[in-house]
C-alpha positions as CSV (number, residue, x, y, z in Angstrom):
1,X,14.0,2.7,8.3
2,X,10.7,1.1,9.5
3,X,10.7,-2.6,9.7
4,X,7.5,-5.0,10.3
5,X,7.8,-8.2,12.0
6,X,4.9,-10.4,11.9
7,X,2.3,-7.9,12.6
8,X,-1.0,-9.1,13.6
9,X,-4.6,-7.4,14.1
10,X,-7.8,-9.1,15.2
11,X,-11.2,-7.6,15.7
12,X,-14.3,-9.0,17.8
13,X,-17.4,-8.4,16.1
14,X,-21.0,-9.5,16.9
15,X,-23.6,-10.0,14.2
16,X,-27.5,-10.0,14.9
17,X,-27.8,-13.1,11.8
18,X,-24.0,-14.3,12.5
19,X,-23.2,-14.1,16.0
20,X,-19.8,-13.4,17.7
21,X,-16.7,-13.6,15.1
22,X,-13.0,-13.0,15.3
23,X,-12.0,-10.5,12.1
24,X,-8.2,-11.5,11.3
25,X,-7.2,-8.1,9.4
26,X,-3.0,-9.1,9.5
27,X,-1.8,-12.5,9.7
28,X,1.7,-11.6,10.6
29,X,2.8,-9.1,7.8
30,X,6.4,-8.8,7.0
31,X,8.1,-5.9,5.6
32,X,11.0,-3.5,5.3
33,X,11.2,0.2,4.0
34,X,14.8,1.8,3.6
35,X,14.9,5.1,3.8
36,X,14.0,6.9,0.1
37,X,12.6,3.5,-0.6
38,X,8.9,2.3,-1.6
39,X,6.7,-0.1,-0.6
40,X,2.9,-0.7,-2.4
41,X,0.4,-3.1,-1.1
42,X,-2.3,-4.2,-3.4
43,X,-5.5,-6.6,-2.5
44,X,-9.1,-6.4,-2.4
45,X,-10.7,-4.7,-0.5
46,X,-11.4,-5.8,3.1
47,X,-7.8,-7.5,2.7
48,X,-6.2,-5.3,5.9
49,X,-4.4,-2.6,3.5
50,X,-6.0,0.1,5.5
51,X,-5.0,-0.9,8.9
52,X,-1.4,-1.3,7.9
53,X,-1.6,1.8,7.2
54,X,-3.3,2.8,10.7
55,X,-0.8,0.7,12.4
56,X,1.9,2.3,10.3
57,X,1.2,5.8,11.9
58,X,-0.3,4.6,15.5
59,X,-4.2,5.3,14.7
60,X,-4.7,1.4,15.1
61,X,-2.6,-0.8,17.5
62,X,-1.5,-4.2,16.8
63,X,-1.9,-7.3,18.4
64,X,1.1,-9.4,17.5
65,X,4.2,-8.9,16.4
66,X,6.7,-5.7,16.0
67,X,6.9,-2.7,14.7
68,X,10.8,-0.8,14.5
69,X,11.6,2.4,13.5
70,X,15.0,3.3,13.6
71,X,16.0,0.2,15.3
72,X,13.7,0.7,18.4
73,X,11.0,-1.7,18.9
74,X,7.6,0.3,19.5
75,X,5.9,-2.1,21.5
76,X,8.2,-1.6,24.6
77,X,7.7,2.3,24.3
78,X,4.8,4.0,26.7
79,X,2.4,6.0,24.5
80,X,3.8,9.3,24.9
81,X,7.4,8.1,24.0
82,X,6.1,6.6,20.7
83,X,4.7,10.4,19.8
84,X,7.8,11.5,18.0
85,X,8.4,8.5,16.0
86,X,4.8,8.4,14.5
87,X,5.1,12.0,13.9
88,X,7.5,11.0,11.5
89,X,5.5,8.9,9.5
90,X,2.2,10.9,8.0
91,X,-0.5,9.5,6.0
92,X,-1.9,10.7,3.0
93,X,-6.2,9.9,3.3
94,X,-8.5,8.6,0.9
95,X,-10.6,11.4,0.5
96,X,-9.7,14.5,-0.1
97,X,-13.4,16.2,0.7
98,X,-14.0,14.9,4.3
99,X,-9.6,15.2,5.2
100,X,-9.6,19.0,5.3
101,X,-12.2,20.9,7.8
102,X,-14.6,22.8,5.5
103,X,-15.1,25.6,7.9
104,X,-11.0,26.8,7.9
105,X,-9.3,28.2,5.6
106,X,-6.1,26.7,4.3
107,X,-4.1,29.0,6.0
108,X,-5.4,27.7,9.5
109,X,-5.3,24.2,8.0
110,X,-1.4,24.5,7.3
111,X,-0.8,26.8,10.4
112,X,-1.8,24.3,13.2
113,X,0.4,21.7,13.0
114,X,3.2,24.7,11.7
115,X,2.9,26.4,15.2
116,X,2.7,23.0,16.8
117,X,6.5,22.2,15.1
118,X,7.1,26.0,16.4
119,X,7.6,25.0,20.2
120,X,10.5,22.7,18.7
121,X,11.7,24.9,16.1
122,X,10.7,28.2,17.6
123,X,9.9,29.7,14.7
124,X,7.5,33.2,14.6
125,X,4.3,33.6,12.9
126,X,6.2,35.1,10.1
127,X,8.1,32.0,9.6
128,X,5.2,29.6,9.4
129,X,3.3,31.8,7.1
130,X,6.5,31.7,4.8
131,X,6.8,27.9,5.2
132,X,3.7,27.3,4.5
133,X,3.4,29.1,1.3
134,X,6.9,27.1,0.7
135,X,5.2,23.7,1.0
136,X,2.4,24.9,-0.9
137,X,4.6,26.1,-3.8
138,X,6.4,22.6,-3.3
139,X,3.2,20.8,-4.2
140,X,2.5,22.4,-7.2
141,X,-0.1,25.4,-5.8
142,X,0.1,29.3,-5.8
143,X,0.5,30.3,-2.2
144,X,-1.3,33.6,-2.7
145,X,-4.5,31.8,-4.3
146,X,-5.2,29.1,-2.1
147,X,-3.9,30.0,1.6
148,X,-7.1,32.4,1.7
149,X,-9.6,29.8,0.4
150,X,-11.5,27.0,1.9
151,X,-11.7,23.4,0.9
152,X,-14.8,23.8,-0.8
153,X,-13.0,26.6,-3.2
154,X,-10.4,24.1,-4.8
155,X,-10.7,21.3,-6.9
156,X,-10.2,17.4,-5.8
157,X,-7.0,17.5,-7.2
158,X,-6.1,21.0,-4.9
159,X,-7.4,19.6,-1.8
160,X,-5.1,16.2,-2.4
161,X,-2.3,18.6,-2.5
162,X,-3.0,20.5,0.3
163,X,-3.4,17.2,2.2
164,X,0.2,16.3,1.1
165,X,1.6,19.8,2.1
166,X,-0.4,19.4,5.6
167,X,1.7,16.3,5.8
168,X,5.0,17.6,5.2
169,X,4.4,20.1,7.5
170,X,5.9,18.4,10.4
171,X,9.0,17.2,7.9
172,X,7.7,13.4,7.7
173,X,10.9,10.7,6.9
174,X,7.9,8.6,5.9
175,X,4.5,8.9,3.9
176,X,1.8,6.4,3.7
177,X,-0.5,7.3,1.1
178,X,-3.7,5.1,1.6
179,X,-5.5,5.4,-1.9
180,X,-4.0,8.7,-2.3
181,X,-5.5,9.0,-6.0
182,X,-8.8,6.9,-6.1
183,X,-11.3,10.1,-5.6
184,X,-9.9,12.3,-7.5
185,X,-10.7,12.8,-11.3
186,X,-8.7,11.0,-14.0
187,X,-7.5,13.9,-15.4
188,X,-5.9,14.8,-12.1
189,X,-4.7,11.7,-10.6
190,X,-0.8,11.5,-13.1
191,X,-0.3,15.3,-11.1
192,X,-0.4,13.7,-7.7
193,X,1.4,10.3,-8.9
194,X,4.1,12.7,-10.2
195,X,4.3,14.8,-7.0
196,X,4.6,11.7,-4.7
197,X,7.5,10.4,-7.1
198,X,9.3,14.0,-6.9
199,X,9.2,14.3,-3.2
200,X,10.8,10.8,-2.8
201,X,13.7,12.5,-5.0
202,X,13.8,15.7,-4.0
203,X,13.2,15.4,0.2
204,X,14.7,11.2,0.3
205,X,11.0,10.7,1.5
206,X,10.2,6.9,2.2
207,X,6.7,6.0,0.7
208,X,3.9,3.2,1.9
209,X,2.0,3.2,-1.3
210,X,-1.6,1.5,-0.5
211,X,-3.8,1.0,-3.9
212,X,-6.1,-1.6,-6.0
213,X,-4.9,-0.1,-9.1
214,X,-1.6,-1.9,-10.3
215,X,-0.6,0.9,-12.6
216,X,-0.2,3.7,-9.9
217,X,1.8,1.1,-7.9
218,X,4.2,0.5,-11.0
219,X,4.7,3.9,-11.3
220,X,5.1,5.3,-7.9
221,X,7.0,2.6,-6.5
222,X,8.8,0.8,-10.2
223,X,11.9,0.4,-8.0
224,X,10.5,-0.5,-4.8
225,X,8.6,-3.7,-3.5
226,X,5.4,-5.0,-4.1
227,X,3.4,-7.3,-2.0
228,X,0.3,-8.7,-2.7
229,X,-2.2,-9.0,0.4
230,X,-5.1,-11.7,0.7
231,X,-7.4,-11.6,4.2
232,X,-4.7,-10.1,6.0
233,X,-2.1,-12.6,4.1
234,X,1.1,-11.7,2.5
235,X,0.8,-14.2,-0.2
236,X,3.3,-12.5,-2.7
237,X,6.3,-10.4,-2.5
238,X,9.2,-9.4,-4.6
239,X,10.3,-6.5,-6.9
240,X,7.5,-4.4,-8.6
241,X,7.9,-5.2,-11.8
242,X,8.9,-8.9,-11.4
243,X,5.6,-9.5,-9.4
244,X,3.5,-7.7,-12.1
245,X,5.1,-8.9,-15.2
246,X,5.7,-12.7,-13.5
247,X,3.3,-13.4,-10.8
248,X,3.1,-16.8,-9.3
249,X,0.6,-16.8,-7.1
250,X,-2.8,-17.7,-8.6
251,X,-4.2,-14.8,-6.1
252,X,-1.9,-12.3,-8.1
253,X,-2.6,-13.8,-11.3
254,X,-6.5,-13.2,-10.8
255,X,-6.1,-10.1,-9.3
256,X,-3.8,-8.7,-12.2
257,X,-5.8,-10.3,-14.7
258,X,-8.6,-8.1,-13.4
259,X,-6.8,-5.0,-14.7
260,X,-9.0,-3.4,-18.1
261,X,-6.8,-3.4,-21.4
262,X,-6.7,-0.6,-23.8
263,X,-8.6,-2.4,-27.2
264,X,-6.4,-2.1,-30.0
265,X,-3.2,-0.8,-28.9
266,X,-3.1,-4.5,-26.2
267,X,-3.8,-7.9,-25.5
268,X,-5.1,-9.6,-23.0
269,X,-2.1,-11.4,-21.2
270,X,-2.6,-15.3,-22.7
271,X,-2.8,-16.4,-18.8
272,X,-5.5,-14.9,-18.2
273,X,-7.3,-16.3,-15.2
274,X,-10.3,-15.7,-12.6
275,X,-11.7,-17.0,-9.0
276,X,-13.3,-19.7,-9.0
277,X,-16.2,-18.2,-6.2
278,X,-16.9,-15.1,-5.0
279,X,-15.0,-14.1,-1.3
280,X,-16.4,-15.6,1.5
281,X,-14.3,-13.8,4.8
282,X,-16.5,-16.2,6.8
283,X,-14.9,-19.3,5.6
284,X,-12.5,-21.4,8.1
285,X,-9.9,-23.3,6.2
286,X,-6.8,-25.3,7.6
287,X,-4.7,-24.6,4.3
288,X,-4.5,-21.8,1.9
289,X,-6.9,-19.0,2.6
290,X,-7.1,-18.5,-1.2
291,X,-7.8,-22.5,-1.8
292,X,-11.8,-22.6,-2.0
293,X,-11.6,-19.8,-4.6
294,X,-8.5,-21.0,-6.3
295,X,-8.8,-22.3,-9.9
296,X,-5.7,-24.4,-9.6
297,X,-5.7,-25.9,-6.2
298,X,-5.5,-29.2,-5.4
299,X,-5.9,-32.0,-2.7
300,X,-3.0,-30.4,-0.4
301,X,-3.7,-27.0,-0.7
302,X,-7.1,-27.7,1.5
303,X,-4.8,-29.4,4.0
304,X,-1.6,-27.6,4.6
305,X,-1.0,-23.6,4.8
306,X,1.9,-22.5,2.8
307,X,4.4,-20.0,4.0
308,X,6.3,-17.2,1.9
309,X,9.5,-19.0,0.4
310,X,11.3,-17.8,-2.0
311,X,11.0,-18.1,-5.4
312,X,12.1,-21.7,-6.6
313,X,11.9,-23.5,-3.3
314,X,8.0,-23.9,-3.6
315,X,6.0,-23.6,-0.4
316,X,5.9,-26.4,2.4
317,X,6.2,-29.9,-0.2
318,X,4.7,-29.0,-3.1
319,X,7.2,-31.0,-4.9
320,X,5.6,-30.6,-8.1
321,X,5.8,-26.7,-8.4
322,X,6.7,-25.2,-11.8
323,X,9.2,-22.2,-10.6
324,X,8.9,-20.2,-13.5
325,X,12.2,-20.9,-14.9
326,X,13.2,-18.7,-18.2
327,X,10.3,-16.4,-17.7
328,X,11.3,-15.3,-14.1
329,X,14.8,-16.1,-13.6
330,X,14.8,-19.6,-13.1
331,X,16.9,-18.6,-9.5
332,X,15.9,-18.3,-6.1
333,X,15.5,-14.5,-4.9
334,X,13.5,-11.7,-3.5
335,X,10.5,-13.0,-5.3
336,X,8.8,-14.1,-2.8
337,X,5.8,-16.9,-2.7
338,X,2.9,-18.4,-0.6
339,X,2.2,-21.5,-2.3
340,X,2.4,-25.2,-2.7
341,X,2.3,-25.0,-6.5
342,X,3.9,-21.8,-8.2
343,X,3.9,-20.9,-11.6
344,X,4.3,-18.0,-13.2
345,X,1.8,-16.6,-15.8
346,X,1.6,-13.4,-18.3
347,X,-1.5,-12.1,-17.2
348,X,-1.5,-8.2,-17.7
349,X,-1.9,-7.1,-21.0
350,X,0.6,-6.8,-23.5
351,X,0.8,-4.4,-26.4
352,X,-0.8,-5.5,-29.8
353,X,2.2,-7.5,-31.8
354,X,4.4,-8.1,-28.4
355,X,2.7,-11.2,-27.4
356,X,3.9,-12.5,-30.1
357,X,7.5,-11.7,-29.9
């Protein structure tokens, strides 16, 4: 089980037009992820999605905060003695061209970190070369095919999966798969969604699903949690399909009622909403970081900054905050909320007839 507490990442950057500035990627990010379970994070991008995931495997550090696998706290471990609990947790990049080396073959791709797991296991060149056509086979490829070719020689879709069996090869509890599907083709991208779903069944692996597309987060993670990120803010948490089907955080609403509908088999949710300004990651506010673009905020929001409560208890004293009542529950739960004023909206589409049901 990994566990987040509060974890925080800052960057010092220097501008030739804008001068010194402190970045704030995480403002104290929360989380838990059982093992088997799922956990998406959606946002815009610049929002710190990324360097969760970083953190999440030890590429990036953290400033604040704490990080526990397993019940031990990282940040009181030396380097080397944090080694084989980020082994453990594997991530799944963006890009499929640049993540494989173009001038190996798969079968030296696989076979590195398989003889590296050899001075544990002590297994023979024999035994690699059978497990890696085994973890090849697992992701849906033909061994015999691919473990001659190089990158160039397969498809987007192939080189995804032989990035996912390159993962496994070090039998990951945990995989973080950082836009795992946004550069390969459309056609391809249900195969992968399907394959990540199967090896959280099959192998109890624990998934960190990072994406702006709501859809693969529903489906990869439909029994997991989703939370909603904003400049390095937690600003929604709960269930996956309570969030998407009953947001309540203007920030969600916007962001779901970005999501394209399919004319004439759906509607437009009747919520429907939109910022009120483009993002400014420059602007300095006391209160909500979402306030200057919100199209519902109001005199507090510019003065106070809400925490995440849960759903029902509004955030800080916005005493007049609708809580959803008979479209979400009406009961305080896991739905989780950063804002003075919550009310929750139908903002994805619906299909044609149902909206009116």
């Amino acid at each position: 089980m990994i566990e987040a507490r509060g974890i925080t990442r800052t960057y010092q950057t220097y501008g030739a037009f804008t001068g010194a500035r402190t970045v704030h990627a995480l403002r104290g990010v929360d989380f838990t992820l059982p093992d088997g379970g799922a956990v998406s994070f959606i946002g815009e991008s610049g929002c710190g999605k990324t360097t969760l995931g970083k953190i999440l495997t030890g590429l990036e550090s953290f400033d604040g905060g704490e990080l526990v696998v397993d019940g031990v706290e990282l940040s009181g471990l030396k380097p080397h003695q944090r080694a084989k609990y980020f082994r453990r947790i594997q991530m799944i990049h963006q890009d499929p061209y640049s993540a494989l080396n173009p001038t190996r073959t798969i079968a030296s791709i696989l076979g590195d970190p398989l003889r590296m797991r050899a001075k544990e296991t002590g297994a023979d060149a024999t035994t690699r070369r059978e497990r890696a056509a085994e973890l090849l086979t697992l992701v849906g490829l033909e061994p015999d095919a691919v473990l001659p070719k190089y990158p160039h020689q397969l498809s987007g879709g192939q080189r995804q999966r032989v990035v996912v069996a390159r993962a496994l090869t070090v039998d990951p509890t945990v995989l973080i798969a950082d836009e795992a599907v946004s550069m390969i083709d459309v056609s391809m991208r249900l195969g992968i969604l399907s394959l990540l779903r199967d090896l959280r069944a099959r192998l109890g692996i624990s998934l960190v699903f990072i994406t702006h597309d709501v859809a693969t987060a529903r489906y990869v993670g439909d029994d997991g949690e989703l939370h909603v990120i904003y400049r390095g803010e937690v600003v929604e948490r709960g269930l996956t399909d309570e969030v998407i089907l009953a947001p309540v955080h203007p920030y969600t609403q916007c962001l779901l009622s970005a999501v394209p509908i399919m004319r004439g088999l759906e509607e437009p949710g009747p919520d429907r909403t939109a910022p009120t300004a483009a993002l400014d990651e420059r602007a300095v506010t006391p209160g909500c970081l979402f306030q200057p673009r919100c199209p519902f905020a109001q005199d507090q929001c510019a003065e106070k900054h809400p925490v995440l409560v849960p759903l029902g208890d509004g955030a800080g004293d916005g005493s007049g905050a609708g809580d959803g009542a008979g479209f979400a529950g009406g009961e305080a739960s896991e739905h989780l909320h950063a804002c003075f004023y919550p009310e929750a909206r139908r903002v994805v589409g619906v299909e044609v007839g149902a909206a009116s049901a």
